[in-house]
N, C-alpha and C positions, 0 to 999 in steps of 0.2 A: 130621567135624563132626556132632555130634549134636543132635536140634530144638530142644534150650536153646541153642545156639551154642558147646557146649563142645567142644573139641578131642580129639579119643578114640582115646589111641596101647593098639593091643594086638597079640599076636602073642607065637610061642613065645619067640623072644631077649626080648621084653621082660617077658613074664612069671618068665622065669628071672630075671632082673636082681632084678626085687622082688619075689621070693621070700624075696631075702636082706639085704633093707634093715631096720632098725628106725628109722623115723622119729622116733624121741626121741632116740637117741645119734645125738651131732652128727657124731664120725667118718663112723658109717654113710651117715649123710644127706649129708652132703658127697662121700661115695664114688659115692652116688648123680646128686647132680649133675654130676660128670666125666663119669661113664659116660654120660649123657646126651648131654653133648657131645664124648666121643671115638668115640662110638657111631654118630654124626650123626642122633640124634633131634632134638634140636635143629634139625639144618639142614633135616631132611622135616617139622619142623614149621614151619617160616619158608617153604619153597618150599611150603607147603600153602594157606598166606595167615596163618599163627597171626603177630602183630607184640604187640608191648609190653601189657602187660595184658586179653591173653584168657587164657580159665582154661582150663587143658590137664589132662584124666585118663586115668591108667595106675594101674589096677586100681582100690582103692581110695583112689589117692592122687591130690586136685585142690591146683593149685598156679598161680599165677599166670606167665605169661611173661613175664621181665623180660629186655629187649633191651640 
């Protein structure tokens, strides 16, 4: 959690991840949200206290968590 309150996942696996994301193609992007949750980012970010519209960033991608 960083001083604005946002949620701040980083680390080697998840820098590799979105490395290879293009957030315009929706394939990509959609590939990217599984990986999330087969990944269990998702769930260390729910056991971390993140719930329904906190804004979570990895790298330079902020997105809202929708539960």
């Amino acid at each position: 959690l960083d001083e604005s309150g946002t949620y701040v996942v980083s680390g080697g696996k998840i820098d590799e991840l979105v490395r290879g994301i293009v957030l315009d193609d929706m394939q990509s992007f959609a590939y990217f949200q599984k990986r999330l949750e087969s990944d269990g980012i998702i769930s260390m970010l729910k056991s971390a206290g993140a719930k329904d519209g906190d804004e979570v960033r990895i790298k330079d991608i902020v997105f809202t968590m929708i539960d």
